[in-house]
C-alpha positions, 0 to 999 in steps of 0.5 A: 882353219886360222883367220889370215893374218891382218896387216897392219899399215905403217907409214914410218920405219925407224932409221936407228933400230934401237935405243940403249940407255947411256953409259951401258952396252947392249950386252949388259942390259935386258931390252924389249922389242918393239913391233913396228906396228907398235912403234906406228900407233904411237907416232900417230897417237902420241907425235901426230895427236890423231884421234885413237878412231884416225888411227885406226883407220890410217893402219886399217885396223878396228878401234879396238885393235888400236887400242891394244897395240897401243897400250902395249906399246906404251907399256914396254916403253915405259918399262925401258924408261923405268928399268933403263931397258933398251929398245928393239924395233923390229917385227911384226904384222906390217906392210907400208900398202895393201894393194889391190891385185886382179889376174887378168886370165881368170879374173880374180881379184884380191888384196896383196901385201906391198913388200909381195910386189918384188915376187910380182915384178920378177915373174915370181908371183902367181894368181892364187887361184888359176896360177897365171903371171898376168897380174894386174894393179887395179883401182880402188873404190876411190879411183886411185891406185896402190898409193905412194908405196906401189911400185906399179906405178909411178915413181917406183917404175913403169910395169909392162903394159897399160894400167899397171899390168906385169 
């Protein structure tokens, strides 16, 4: 069996997907593409000067997870800046949050990706064991909930019922 897919937690998503080297149209020139989660390991390595093990621990990934997305980040931006390649910034392993989710009929608690709570909010999204709609933001070992990004709380809208539950 395949381990599940780790997400990578980003902060930033870029306003101008890509970069083109001037005077040189997009169908001229060849171009890598770089992940978000590459593009998020660079801001905060290279733009914020965090240490490699902040890092980490901001996108919730190991130290040496880190140290490989990084590196091909650096690598395809350095061959674009070489070779006068554009740059894609698309794809990848990421989420703006992992949530904390609990069902209130079976109990069964789990971690959901962010961008999956617009299933949730419309009745679209099951617990994945018992199948019920009775979903619930829960509260971390912190005591706080999803963060800035859950649109369970706060800013992003009210769900129905107390503490965050649709």
């Amino acid at each position: 069996m395949a381990r599940p897919v780790k997400w990578r937690r980003i902060e930033h998503i870029p306003h101008m997907p890509f970069f083109i080297p001037s005077e040189k149209e997009a169908g001229e020139i060849p171009g890598n593409t770089l992940k978000l989660e590459e593009l998020e390991a660079v801001r905060l390595k290279d733009l914020e000067g965090l240490e490699q093990s902040q890092c980490a621990e901001k996108m919730g990934v190991s130290r040496p997870t880190f140290q490989r997305i990084l590196l091909s980040a650096r690598e395809k931006i350095a061959d674009s800046l070489v070779n006068g390649k554009m740059i894609r910034i698309e794809g990848g392993n990421f989420t703006l949050n992992i949530c904390q989710a609990k069902c209130m009929n079976c109990g069964h608690e789990w971690k959901e990706r962010y961008e999956n709570t617009e299933a949730v909010l419309s009745d679209e999204y099951r617990c994945p064991v018992c199948g019920s709609g009775s979903i619930s933001c829960i509260e971390t070992d912190a005591g706080r909930f999803c963060k800035r990004h859950c649109r369970r709380q706060g800013r992003y809208g009210r769900g129905r019922g107390r503490h965050g539950q649709y």
